[in-house]
N, C-alpha and C positions, 0 to 999 in steps of 0.2 A: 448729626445726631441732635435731637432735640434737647433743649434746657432744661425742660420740664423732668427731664428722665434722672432717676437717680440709681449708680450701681454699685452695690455693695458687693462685698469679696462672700464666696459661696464654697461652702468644698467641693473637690471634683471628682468625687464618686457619689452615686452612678452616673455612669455618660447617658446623653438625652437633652431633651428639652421638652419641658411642658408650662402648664401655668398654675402655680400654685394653689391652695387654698386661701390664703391668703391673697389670692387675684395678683402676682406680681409674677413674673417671666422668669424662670429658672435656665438656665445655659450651661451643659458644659461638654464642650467637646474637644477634638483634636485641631489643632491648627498647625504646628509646630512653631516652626521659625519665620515670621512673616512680618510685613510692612503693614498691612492693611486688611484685619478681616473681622466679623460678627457675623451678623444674622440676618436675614428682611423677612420682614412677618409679610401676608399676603391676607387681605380682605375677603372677608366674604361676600361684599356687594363690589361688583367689579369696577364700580366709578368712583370708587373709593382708591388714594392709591398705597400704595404697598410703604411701609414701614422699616426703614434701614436702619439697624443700630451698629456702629462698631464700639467693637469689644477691645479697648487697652492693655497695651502686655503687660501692664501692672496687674491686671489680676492670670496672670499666667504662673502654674507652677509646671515645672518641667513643659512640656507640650499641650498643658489642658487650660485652656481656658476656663476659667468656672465665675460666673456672676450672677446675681438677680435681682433685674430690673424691675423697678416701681416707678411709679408716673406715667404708663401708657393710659394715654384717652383711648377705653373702649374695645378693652384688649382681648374681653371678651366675638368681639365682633371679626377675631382674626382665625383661621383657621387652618391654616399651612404655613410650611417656613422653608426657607433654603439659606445654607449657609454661602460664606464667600469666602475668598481672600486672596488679597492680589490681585483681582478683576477675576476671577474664577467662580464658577456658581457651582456647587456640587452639594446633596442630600446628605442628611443626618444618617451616618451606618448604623443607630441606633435606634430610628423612629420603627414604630410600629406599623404603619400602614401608610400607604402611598398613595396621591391623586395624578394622575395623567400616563398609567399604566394598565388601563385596565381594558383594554381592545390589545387582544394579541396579535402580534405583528405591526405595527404600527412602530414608523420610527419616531422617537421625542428626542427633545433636545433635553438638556440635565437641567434649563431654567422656567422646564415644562412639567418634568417631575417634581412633584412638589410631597415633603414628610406633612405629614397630617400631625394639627398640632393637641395633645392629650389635654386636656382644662379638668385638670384634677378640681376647681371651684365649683364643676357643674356637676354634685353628686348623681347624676346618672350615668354622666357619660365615662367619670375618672375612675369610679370603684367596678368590680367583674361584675356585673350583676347575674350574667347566664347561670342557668341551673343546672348545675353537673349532681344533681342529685338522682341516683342509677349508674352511675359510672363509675365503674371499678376494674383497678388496673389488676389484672392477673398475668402475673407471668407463666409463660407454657414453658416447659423444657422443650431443650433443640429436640431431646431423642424423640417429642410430641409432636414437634412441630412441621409443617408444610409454607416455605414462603412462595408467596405470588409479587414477582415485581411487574409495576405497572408504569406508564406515561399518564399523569391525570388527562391529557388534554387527548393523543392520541387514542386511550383506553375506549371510551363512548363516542371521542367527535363523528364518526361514520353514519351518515343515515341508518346504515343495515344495524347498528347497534339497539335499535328500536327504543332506546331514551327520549324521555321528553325533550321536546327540539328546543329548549329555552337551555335545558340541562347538560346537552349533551356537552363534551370536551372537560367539565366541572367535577367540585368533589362532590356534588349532589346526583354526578351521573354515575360516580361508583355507589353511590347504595343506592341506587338501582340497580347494580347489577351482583349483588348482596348473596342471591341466593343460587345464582351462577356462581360463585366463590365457595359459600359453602356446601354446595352440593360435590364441588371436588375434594373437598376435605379442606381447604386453606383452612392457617390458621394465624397467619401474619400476611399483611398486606404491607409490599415495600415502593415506597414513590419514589422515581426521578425526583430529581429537586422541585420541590415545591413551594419554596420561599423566592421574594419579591424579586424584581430583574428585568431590566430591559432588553430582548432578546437578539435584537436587530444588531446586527454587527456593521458597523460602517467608518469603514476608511480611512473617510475624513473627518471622522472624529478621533480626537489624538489624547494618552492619559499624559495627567501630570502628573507631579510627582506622588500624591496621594493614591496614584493607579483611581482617581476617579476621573470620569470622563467629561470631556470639554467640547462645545458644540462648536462646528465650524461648517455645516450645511445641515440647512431644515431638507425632507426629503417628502414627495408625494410617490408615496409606494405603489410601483405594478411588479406582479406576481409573475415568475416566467415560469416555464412548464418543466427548466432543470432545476428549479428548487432556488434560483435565487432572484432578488426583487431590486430593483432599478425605479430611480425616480424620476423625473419628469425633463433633469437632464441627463439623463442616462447612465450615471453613476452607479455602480453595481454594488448591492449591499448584499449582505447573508442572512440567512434566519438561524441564530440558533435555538433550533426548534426541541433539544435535547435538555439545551440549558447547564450543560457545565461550565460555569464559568462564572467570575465574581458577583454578586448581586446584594442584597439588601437583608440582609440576613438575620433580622428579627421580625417580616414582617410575611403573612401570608398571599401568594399568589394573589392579586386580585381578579386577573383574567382566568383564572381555576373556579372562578365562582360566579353563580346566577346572577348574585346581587352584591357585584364591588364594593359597593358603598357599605355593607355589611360583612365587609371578608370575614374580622377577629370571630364574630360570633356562627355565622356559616362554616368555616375553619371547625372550631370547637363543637359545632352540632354532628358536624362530618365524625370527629374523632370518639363524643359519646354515644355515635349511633354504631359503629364498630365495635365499639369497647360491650356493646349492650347485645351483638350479635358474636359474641365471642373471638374477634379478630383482634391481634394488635395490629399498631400502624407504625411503621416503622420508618423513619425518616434519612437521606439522603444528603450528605450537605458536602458540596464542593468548595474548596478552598485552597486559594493559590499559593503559592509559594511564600511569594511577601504579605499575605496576611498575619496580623497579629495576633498572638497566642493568648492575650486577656480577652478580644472580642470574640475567639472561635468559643472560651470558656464559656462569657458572658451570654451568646448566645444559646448554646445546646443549654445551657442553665434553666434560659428564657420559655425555649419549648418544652420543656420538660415540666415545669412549675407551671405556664401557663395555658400549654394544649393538651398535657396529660399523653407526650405521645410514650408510648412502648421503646425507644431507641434508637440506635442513630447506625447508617453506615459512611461511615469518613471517608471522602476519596481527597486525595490532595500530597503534594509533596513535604508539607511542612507540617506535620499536623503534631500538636501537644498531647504526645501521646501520655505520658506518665502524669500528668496533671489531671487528664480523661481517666484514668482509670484508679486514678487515686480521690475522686471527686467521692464523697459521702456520700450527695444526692442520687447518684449515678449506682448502688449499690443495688438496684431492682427492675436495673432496666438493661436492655441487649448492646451492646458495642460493636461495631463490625468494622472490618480494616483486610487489606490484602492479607497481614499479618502480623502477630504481635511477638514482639522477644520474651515468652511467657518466663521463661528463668530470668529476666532481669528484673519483671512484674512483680512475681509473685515470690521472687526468692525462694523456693525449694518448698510454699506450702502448696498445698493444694485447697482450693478455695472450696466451698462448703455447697454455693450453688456455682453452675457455670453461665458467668456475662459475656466474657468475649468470644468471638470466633471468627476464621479465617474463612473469608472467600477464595474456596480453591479450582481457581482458572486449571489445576491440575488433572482434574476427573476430567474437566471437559477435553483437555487437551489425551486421555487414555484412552477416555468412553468413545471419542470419535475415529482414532487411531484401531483400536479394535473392530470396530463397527465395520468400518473398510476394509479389513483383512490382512492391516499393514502387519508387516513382520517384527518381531522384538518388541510386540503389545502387549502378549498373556500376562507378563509378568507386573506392567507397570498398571494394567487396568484391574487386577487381581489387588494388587496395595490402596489402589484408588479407591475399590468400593468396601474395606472393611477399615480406610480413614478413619479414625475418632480421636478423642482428645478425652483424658481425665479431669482436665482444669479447663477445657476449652471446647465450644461448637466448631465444625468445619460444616458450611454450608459448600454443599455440591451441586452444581448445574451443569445441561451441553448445551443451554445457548443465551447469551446475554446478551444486554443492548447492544454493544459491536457485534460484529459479524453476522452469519447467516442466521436468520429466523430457522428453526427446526424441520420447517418443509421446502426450504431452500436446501439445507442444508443437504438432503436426499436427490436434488432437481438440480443443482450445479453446480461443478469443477471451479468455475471463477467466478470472481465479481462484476457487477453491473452496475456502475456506481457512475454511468455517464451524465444523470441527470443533474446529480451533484456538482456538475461546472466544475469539475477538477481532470477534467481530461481521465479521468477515471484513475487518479495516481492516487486518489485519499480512500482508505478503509484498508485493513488486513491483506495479505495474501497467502499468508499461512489458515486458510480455515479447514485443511483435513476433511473435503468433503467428498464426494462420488452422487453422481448426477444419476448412476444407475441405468446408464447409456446411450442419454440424449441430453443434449445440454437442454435445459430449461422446460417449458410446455409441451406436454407434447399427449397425443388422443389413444397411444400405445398400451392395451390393458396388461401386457407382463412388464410394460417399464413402473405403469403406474400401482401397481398391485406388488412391485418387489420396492416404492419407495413408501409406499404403504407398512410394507413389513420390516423394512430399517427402522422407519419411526417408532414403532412398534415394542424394537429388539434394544433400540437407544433407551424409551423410556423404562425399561424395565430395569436394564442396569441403573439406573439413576432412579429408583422408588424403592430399589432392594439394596441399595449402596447405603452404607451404615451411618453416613452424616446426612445432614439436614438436606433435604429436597428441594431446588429454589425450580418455577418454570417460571417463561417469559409469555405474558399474554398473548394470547392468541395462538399460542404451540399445541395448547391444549387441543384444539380443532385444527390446525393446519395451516394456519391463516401465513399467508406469503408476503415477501416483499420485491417478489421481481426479482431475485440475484441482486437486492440492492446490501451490501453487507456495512455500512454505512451510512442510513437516512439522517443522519444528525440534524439537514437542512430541511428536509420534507415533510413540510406541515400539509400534507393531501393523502390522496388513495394508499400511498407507499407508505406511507409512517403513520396513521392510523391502523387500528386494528381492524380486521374484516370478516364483521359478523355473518357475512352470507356462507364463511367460509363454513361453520357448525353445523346445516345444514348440508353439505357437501360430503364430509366426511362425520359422520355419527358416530363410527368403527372408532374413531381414533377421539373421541372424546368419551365415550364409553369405554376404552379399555384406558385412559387415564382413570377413572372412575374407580374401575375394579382393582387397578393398582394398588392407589390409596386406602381401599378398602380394604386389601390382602395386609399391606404394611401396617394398617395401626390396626388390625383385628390380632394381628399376633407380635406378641411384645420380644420374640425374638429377632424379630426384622429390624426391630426399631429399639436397641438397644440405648442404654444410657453410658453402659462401660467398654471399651474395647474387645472384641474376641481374644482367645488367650492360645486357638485353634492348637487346645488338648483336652483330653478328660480329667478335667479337675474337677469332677463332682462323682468320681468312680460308675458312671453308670455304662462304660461300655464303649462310648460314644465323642469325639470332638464337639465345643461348641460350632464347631464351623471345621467343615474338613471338605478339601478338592477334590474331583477326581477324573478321568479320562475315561479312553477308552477300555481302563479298568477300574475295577474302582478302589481308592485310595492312590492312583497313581497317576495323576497327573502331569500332563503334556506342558512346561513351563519353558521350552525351548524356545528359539526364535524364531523356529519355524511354525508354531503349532497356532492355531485358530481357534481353538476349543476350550471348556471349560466347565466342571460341573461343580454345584456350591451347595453343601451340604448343611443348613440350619437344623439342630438338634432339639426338637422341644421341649427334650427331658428338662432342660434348662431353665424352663419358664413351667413349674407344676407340669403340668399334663399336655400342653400344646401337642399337635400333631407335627413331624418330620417334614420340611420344605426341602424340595430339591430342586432347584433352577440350571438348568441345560447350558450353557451359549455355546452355539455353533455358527461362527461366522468364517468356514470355508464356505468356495466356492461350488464346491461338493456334496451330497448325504453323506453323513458321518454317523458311526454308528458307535455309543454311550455309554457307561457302565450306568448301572442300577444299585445303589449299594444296597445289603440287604437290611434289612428292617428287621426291629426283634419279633418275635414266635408269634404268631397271631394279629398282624399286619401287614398291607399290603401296599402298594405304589396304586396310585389314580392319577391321571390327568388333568391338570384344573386349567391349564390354557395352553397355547401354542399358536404363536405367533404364525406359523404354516399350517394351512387348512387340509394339507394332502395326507397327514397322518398315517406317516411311511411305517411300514413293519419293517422288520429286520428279517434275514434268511434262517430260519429254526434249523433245516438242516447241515448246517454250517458246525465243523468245531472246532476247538479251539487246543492248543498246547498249552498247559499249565505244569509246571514242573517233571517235565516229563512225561505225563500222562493226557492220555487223550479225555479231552471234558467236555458234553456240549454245552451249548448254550442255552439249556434249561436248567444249567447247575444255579443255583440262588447267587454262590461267592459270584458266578460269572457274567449273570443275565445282562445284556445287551438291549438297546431300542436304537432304532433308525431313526436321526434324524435329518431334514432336508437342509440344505444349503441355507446359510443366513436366515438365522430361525432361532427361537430363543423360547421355550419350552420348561413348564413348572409342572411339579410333582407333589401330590400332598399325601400324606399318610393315612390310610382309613383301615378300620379292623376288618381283617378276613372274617365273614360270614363261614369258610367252606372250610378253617381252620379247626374249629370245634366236630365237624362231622368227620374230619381224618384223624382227629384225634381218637375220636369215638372207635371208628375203622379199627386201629391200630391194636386199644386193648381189647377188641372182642376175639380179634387173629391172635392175641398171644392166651 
């Protein structure tokens, strides 16, 4: 350490490093318990060489070093830093933005990554100067809301995505794809992680005890065609191309964006240009076990005050939950988690608006069960789609980053996860799917036209199912991953989205379309309170009532496959009666119709099967002893085909008034 240098005791909150206004070097970070550690400042001009300070445990309280140094010549001229200690080199968890990250895939060594150093003395660069003026944060309610989770990098990287080729894999290549989003109805957009991280997994790099990582081989990366990459001595690395896993977690992707060197304010253009197209953005943050519970604060703090995002989904084993949810800040924005102990939260109130909610792996695990015909399903996918919560959202989806892509899901029985260089032992094998009678590809028009109509039958439960609607890119068109249920490591054709697929099938991105259109056109679909499935408004009628092949008498057995779901719209002023069918025998099954009050009638508004079977008129039927046919109203009946999923809307009988007319001129 130089003579020259003088270090005065600092306090040590906040953690960081930058360089004051006063031009002098501010430090405070974590070291713990050590022999030997500080800082090296790094030069801007490369022949210049790099600047080592140790930092004394004299100014150590508990584990934080905190000082700031005065007497650097030129300290301005420094513009990265990496800490040490104990011959270890490892990044500031608290810098904002990173240099020698910014080529995805690409392995670095940790004395490669360098924290970018802040010089609050150069009022342009230390105050926010970006203009968030137009940016305003609106929360949507869940019962409003439609989330899109996305990959930034996989979302546009594909040629066929037709993004500008500078943009594409970028947060600049989702707004482009802006009106793709809102033309489906989205109204939050959710990222994989998209905070800083070195993705490459390798080996022979080994953690210390800080869990940060120590370099013990530089690597010249080649790409193999099962997803993972080897360097030049053949050392086998991994990509994790999904990104769960510890990283740098106050600073933005800089391989997410066109122009690295400007992430914080590209970042923040990305988040006012959503905010300005009506979308929240909703953020993603993995966190390990032995992370600490003041940096998990101190960050979600970070992004909240400094990118303005809409909220957080928390994956991780140790996460500070009662702290999250007792945060002030946090009082206007979304919280997501597998699940929260709302009675230990909220203690018996019910909170005014609703922040948190469950993602429920649950629907996906009923909606796909049903879907195939399994036995002992009616009842549990019958719970699943009128889910809701009075203090809390439940977001529903059938298919998430794990497992099958949606049109997998219909195309194969197993996984394909060979490429992944795991002997195919890594991804699920519980995914509950049916291939629809050929494993995989195949030129077959009733194999492909009956996984057509699955997709079809799936989406609908899941846009008509009472908690929030989540899809996964690219489901929306079809887009496939081969049987891979797994690409974690597949930064290519597999793990990108595949725009040529929306061209392929039109059918199935238009009837997403009319889904969403049906759902928030009528506010009984898209409730804010739970059904109470009674007439609590005396008009006659359930908010919600089942029914079979009679109606009000539903088939809840183990054996039964069917299901018919009764939305009332006396409920909502004047809405018209929704009736949603599901027939997932392998059979035509024939329906009850309930009747309608006096001067309305049943119309068709979709059906997943284009054969639009009639039922037998002269067929009758036994009803308490007496012979009735099936033109009685209590009894009417409709044929429907095998795995088929059919909606009913209410419209006024025209022919109703002319028999009324009929009637009084006969008496």
């Amino acid at each position: 350490m130089t003579s020259k240098l003088v270090l005065n005791r600092e306090k040590p909150y906040p953690l960081g490093c930058y360089i004051d206004y006063d031009r002098t070097l501010v430090v405070r970070a974590v070291f713990g318990k050590n022999d030997s550690c500080g800082i090296t400042l790094y030069p801007k001009d490369s022949n210049k060489k790099p600047l080592k300070i140790e930092i004394p445990a004299s100014f150590k309280r508990g584990d934080i070093y905190s000082v700031r140094v005065s007497g650097i010549s030129d300290l301005a001229g420094y513009v990265s830093y990496n800490y040490f200690s104990d011959g270890d080199v490892f990044c500031d968890p608290y810098a904002k933005q990173f240099f020698g990250l910014e080529k995805f895939g690409k392995d670095v060594s940790d004395d490669q990554i360098r924290a970018k150093l802040d010089n609050k003395a150069d009022f342009k660069t230390s105050r926010d100067t970006f203009d968030w003026k137009g940016d305003e944060h609106s929360f949507i309610p869940y019962e409003d809301s439609l989330v899109y989770l996305l990959h930034v990098r996989g979302f546009t990287k594909s040629p066929s995505s037709g993004v500008t080729a500078s943009k594409r894999g970028t947060f600049k290549g989702i707004l482009e794809k802006i009106d793709h989003l809102k033309a489906l109805g989205v109204t939050a957009v959710e990222l994989m992680p998209a905070y800083e991280m070195n993705e490459i997994e390798n080996p022979y790099k080994q953690s210390d005890k800080r869990s940060m990582r120590k370099t013990a081989v530089k690597s010249e990366l080649l790409y193999s065609k099962d997803g993972s990459i080897s360097n030049k001595n053949s050392v086998k690395l991994k990509l994790n191309f999904w990104g769960y896993k510890k990283g740098y977690y106050f600073a933005p992707r800089t391989a997410y964006c066109e122009n690295p060197d400007n992430a914080e304010n590209e970042f923040k253009e990305f988040i006012k240009t959503m905010h300005q197209n009506g979308l929240e953005v909703i953020m993603q943050f993995y966190f390990d076990e032995h992370e600490n519970g003041t940096l998990i604060m101190d960050a979600l703090r970070f992004w909240r005050c400094t990118y303005h995002v809409d909220g957080f989904h928390l994956k991780g084993k140790s996460i500070p939950v009662r702290l999250i949810t007792n945060e002030p800040l946090f009082t206007d924005i979304k919280i997501w988690n597998k699940w929260f102990d709302y009675g230990s939260i909220f203690e018996g109130k019910t909170p005014q608006v609703r922040l948190l909610a469950d993602y429920n792996n649950a629907f996906l695990y009923n909606s796909r069960r049903f879907l195939k015909s399994d036995d002992n399903s009616v009842q549990d996918f019958f719970k699943s789609m009128i889910a809701s919560g009075t203090d809390h959202g439940v977001i529903n989806y059938i298919c998430d980053y794990e497992g099958f892509r949606l049109a997998d899901l219909v195309s194969y029985e197993h996984k394909h996860n060979e490429e992944n260089g795991e002997n195919n032992k890594d991804g699920s094998d519980n995914n509950l799917s049916w291939n629809c009678g050929i494993e995989g590809r195949t030129r077959k028009h009733d194999i492909l036209d009956l996984r057509k109509k699955q997709i079809k039958n799936i989406l609908t439960m899941l846009f008509l199912s009472q908690g929030t609607p989540m899809i996964f890119s690219g489901d929306e068109f079809g887009n496939s991953q081969d049987g891979n249920n797994n690409p974690y490591c597949q930064d290519n054709e597999t793990g990108w989205v595949d725009w040529k697929a929306m061209d392929k099938n039109p059918d199935i991105l238009d009837y997403v379309k009319f889904l969403t259109g049906l759902r928030f056109k009528y506010r009984i679909l898209h409730e804010k309170t739970p059904f109470r499935l009674m007439d609590h408004i005396s008009c006659g009628y359930p908010d919600l009532s089942c029914h079979g092949r009679e109606a009000y008498r539903p088939d809840l057995s183990g054996y039964s496959h069917m299901l018919g779901m009764l939305y009332c719209g006396l409920y909502e002023k004047d809405e018209p009666f929704i009736y949603v069918c599901f027939n997932m025998n392998w059979t035509n099954q024939e329906i009850a119709l309930p009747k309608l009050p006096d001067g309305y009638k049943w119309s068709v508004l979709s059906d997943t099967d284009s054969r639009n079977l009639k039922p037998d008129r002269s067929k009758t039927r036994q009803k308490d002893g007496l012979n009735v046919t099936s033109e009685d109203k209590e009894m009417f009946t409709e044929l429907m085909a095998d795995r088929s999923v059919r909606i009913y809307i209410s419209e006024k009988d025209p022919s109703f008034s002319r028999k009324n007319k009929t009637k009084r001129k006969a008496k």
